[in-house]
SEDREN-917900 format. One line per field, with one value per atom (N, C-alpha, C): residue number from 1; chain; y, x, z. Coordinates in nm, 4 decimals. Example, Ala and Ser with C-alpha at 12.3 -4.5 7.8 and 13.67 -1.06 7.14 Angstrom:
<nodes>
num: c(1;1;1;2;2;2)
cadena: c(A;A;A;A;A;A)
yy: c(-0.5690;-0.4500;-0.3300;-0.2250;-0.1060;0.0030)
xx: c(1.3190;1.2300;1.3200;1.2850;1.3670;1.2900)
zz: c(0.7800;0.7800;0.7800;0.7080;0.7140;0.7870)
</nodes>
This chain:
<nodes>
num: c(1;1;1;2;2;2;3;3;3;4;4;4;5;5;5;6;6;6;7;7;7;8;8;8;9;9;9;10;10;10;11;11;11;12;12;12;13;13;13;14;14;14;15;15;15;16;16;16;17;17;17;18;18;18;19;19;19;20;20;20;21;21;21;22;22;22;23;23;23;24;24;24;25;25;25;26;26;26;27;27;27;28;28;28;29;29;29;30;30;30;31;31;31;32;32;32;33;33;33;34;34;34;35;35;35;36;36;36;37;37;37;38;38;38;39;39;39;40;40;40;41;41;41;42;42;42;43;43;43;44;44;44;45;45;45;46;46;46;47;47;47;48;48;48;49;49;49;50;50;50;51;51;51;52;52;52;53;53;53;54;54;54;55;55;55;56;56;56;57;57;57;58;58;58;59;59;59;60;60;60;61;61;61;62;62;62;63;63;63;64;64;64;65;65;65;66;66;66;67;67;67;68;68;68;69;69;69;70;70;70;71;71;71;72;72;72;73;73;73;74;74;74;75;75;75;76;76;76;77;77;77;78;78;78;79;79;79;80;80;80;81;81;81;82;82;82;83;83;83;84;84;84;85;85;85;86;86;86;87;87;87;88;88;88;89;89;89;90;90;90;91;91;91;92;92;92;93;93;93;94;94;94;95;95;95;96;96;96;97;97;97;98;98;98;99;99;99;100;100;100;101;101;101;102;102;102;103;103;103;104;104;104;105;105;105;106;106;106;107;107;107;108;108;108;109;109;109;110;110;110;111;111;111;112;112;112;113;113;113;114;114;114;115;115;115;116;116;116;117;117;117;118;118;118;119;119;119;120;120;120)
cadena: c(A;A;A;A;A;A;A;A;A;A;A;A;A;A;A;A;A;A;A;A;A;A;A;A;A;A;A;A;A;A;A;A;A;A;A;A;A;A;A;A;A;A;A;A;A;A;A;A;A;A;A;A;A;A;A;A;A;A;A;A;A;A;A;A;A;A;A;A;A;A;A;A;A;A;A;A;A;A;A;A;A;A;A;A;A;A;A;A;A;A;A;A;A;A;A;A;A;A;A;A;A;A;A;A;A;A;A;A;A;A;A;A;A;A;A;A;A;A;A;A;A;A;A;A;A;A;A;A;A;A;A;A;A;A;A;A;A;A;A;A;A;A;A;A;A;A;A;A;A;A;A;A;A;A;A;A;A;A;A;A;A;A;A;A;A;A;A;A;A;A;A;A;A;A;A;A;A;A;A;A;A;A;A;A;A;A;A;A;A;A;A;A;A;A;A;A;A;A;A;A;A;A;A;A;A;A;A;A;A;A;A;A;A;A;A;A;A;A;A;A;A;A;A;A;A;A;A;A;A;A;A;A;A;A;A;A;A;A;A;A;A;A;A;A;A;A;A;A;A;A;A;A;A;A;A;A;A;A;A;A;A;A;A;A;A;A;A;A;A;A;A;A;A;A;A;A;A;A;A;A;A;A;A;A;A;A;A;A;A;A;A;A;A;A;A;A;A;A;A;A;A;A;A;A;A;A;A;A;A;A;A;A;A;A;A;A;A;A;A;A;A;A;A;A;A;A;A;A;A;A;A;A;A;A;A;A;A;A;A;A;A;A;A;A;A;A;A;A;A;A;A;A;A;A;A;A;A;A;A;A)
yy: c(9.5598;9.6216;9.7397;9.8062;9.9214;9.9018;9.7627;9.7030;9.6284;9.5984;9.5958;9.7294;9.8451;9.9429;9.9817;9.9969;10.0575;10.0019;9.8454;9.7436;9.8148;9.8276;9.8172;10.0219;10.0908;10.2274;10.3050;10.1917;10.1607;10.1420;10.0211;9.9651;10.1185;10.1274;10.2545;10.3691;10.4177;10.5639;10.5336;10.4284;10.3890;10.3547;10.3199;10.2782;10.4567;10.5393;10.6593;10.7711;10.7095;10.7669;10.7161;10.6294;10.5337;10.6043;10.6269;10.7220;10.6273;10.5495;10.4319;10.2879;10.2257;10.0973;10.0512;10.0109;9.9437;10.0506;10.1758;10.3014;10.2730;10.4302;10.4375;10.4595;10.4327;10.4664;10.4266;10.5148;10.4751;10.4568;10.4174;10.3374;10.1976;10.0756;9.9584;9.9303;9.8678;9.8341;9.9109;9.9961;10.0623;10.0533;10.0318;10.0121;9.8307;9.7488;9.6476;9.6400;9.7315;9.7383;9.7996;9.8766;9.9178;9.8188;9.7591;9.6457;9.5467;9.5146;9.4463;9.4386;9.5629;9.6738;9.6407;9.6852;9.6956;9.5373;9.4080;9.3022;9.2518;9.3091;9.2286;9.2992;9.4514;9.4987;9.4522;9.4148;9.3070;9.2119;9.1204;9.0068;9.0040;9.0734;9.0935;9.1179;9.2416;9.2229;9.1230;9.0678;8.9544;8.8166;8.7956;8.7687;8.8156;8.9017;8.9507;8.9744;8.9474;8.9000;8.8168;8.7023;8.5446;8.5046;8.5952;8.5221;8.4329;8.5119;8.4507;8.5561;8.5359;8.6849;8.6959;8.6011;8.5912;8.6020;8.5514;8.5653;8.6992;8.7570;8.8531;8.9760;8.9839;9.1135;9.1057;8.9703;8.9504;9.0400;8.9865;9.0693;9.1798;9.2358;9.3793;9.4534;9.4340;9.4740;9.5334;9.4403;9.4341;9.5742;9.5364;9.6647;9.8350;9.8030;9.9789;9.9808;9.8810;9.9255;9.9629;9.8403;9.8736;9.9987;10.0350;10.1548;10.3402;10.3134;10.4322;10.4262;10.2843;10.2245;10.3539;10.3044;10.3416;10.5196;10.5303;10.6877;10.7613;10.7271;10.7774;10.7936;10.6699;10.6330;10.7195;10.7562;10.8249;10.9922;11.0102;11.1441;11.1614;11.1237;11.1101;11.0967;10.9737;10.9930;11.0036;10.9170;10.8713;10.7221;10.6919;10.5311;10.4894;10.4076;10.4025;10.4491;10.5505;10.5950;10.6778;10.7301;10.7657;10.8767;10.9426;11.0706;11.2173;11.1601;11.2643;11.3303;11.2181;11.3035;11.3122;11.3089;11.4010;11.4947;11.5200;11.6102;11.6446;11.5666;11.6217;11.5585;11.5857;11.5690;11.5171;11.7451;11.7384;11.6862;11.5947;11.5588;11.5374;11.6169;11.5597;11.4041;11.3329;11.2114;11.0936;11.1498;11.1009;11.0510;11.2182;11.2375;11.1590;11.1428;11.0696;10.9211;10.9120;10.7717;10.7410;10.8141;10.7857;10.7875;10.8578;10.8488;10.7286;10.6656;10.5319;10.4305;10.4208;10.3350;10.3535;10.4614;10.4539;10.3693;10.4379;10.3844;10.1675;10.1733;9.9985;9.9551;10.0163;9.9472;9.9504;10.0317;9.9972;9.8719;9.9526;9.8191;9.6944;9.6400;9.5704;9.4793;9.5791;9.5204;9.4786;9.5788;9.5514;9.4320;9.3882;9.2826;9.1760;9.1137;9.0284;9.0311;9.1026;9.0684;9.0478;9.0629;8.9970;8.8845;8.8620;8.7037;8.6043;8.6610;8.5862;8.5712;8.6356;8.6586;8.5476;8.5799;8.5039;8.3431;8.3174;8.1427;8.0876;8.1691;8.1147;8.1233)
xx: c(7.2334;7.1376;7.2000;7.3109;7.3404;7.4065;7.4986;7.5782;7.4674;7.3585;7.2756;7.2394;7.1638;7.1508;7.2784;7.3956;7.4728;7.5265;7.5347;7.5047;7.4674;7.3157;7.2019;7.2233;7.2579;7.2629;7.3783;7.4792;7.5971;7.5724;7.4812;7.4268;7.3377;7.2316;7.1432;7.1769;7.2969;7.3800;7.4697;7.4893;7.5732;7.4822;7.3333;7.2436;7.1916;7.1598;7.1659;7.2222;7.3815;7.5026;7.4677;7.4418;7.4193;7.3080;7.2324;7.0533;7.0154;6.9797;6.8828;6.9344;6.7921;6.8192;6.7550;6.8389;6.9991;7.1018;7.0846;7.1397;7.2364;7.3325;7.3943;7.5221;7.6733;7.8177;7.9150;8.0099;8.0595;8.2129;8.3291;8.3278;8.2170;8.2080;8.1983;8.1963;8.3757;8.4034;8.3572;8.3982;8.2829;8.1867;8.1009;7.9277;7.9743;8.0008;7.9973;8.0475;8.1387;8.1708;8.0481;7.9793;7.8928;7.7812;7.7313;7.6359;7.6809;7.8046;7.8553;7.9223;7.8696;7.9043;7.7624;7.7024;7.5491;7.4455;7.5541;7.4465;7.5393;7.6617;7.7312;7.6679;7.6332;7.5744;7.4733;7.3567;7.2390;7.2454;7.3737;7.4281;7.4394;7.5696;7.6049;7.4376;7.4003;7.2654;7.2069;7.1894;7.0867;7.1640;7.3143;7.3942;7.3882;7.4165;7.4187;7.2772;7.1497;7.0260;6.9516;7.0755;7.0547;7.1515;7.2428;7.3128;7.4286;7.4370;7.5986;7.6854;7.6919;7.7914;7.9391;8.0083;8.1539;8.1286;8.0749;8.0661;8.0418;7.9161;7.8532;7.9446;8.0178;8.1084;8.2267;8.2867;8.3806;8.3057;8.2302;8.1668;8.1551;8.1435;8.0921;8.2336;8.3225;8.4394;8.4856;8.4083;8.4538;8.3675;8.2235;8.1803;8.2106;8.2860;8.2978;8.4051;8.5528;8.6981;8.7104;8.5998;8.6441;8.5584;8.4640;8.4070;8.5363;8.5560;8.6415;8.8017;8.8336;8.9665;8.9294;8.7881;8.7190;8.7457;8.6775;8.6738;8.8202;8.8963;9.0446;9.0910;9.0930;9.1689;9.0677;8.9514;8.8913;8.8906;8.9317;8.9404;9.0797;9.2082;9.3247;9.3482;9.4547;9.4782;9.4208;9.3272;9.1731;9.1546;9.0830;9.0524;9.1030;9.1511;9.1329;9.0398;8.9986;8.8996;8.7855;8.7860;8.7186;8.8084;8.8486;8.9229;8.7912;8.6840;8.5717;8.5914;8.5825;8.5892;8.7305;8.8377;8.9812;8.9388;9.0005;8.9797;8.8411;8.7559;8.6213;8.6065;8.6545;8.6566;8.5653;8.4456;8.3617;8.2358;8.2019;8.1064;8.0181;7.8751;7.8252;7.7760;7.7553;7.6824;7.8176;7.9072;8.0083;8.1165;8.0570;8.1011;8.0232;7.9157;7.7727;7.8501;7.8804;7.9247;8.0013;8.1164;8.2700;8.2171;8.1520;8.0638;8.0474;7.9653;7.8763;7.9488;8.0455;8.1354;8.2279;8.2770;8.3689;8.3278;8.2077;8.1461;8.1157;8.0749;8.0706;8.2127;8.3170;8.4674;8.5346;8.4602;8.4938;8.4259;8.2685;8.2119;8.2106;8.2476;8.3064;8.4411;8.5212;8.6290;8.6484;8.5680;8.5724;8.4536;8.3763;8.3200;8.3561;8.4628;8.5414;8.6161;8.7356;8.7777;8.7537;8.5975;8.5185;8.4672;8.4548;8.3975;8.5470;8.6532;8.7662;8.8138;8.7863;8.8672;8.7530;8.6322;8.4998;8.5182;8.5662;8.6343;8.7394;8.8627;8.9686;8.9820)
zz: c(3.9065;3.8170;3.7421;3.8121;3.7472;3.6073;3.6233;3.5048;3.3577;3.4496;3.3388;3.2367;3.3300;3.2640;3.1972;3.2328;3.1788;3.0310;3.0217;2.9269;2.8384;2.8614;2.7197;2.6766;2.8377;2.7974;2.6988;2.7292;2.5850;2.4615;2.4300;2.3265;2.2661;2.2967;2.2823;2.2382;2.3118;2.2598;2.1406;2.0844;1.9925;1.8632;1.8913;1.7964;1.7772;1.8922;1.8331;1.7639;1.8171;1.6816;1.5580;1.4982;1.3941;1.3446;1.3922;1.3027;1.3309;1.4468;1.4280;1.3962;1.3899;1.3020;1.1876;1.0741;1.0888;1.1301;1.0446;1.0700;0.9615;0.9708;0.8646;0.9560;0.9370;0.9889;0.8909;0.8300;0.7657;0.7807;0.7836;0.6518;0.7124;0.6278;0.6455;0.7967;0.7839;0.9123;1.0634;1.0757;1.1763;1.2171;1.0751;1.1118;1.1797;1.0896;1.1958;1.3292;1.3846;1.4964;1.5470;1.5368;1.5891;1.6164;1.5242;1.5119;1.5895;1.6244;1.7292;1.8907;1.8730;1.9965;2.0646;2.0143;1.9916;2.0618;1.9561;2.0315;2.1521;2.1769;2.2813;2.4473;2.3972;2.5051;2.5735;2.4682;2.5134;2.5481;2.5027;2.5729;2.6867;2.7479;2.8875;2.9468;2.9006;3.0267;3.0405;2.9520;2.9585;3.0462;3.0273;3.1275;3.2613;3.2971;3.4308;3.5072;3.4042;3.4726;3.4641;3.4338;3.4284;3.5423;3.6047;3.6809;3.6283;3.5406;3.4669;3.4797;3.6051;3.6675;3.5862;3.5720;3.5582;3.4066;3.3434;3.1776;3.1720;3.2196;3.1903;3.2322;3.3078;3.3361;3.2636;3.2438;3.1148;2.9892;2.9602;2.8145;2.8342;2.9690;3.0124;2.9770;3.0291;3.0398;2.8685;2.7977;2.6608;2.5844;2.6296;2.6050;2.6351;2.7716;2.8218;2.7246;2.7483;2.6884;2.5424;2.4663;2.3002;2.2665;2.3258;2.2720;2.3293;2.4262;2.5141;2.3973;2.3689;2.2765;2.1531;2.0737;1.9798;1.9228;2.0488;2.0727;2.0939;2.1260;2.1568;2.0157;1.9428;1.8250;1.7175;1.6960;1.6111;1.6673;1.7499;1.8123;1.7672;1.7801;1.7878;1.6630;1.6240;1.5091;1.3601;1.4276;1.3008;1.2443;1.1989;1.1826;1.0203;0.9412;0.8046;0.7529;0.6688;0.5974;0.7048;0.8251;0.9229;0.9696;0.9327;0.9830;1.0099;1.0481;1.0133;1.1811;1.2407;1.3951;1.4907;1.4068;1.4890;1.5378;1.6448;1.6999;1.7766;1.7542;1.8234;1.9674;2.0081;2.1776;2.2547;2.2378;2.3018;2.2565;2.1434;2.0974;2.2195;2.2215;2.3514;2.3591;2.2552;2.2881;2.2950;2.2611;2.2635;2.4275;2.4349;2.6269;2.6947;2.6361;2.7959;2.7787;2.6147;2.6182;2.7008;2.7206;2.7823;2.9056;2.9767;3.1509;3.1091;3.0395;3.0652;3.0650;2.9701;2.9395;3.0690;3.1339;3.2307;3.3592;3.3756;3.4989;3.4454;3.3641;3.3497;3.3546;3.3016;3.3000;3.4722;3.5586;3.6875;3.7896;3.7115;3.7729;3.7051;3.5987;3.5866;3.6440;3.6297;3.6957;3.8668;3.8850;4.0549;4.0816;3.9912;4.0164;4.0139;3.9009;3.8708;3.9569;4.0131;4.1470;4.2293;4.2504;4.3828;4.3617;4.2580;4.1723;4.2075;4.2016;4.1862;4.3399;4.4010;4.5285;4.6394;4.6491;4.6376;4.6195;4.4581;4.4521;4.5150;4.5509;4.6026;4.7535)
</nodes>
C-alpha cells in the first residue's frame, strides 16, 4: 500500500509544480514529461492494486528514478531551454519530492528482488 500512495503522491506533487491541470511548465518538452510522469504514476498504482506486482514496481521504479534523474540535471547543469532552476536545491516541494521519490525507488527495488528471488 505504501508504493501505491507513494505512486499517485509522485504524480500529485508534480501536477502541483505544474499549477494544476493541464497546468503550465515550460519549455514544451518538460511539460510532456511531466504529463507523463504524471499518468505513469497512476498506472503503477493501479498496477500494484490489481496485483500486477512485477509490472507495477517495474513502472514504479521508473517513476521514483526519472523524476530524482530530472531534478539533478535541472538543479545542476540545466535542461535545454530550462536553466530557470540551477542551482535551486532547496526548493521545498521539490525536496518532499526527492523523500517521495527516494523512498518508492527503494521500495521498489527491494520488491523486485523479492519478486525475483520468490520465482527461482
Amino acid at each position: 500500500m505504501v508504493g501505491v500512495v507513494a505512486c499517485l503522491a509522485v504524480a500529485a506533487i508534480h501536477v502541483l509544480d505544474q499549477g494544476g491541470v493541464p497546468g503550465t511548465k515550460g519549455p514544451e518538452y518538460v511539460q510532456i514529461m511531466y504529463y507523463a510522469l504524471e499518468v505513469a504514476g497512476v498506472v503503477a498504482a493501479v498496477l500494484l492494486l490489481a496485483n500486477r506486482a512485477r509490472v507495477g514496481w517495474l513502472l514504479s521504479l521508473g517513476v521514483a528514478a526519472g523524476p530524482i534523474v530530472g531534478y539533478v540535471l535541472s538543479r545542476g547543469p540545466g535542461l535545454p531551454d530550462y536553466t530557470d532552476d540551477i542551482g535551486n536545491w532547496a526548493e521545498p516541494l521539490g525536496v518532499v519530492s526527492l523523500f517521495v521519490e527516494g523512498i518508492l525507488l527503494i521500495l521498489a527495488a527491494a520488491s523486485l528482488v523479492g519478486l525475483v528471488r520468490r520465482s527461482h
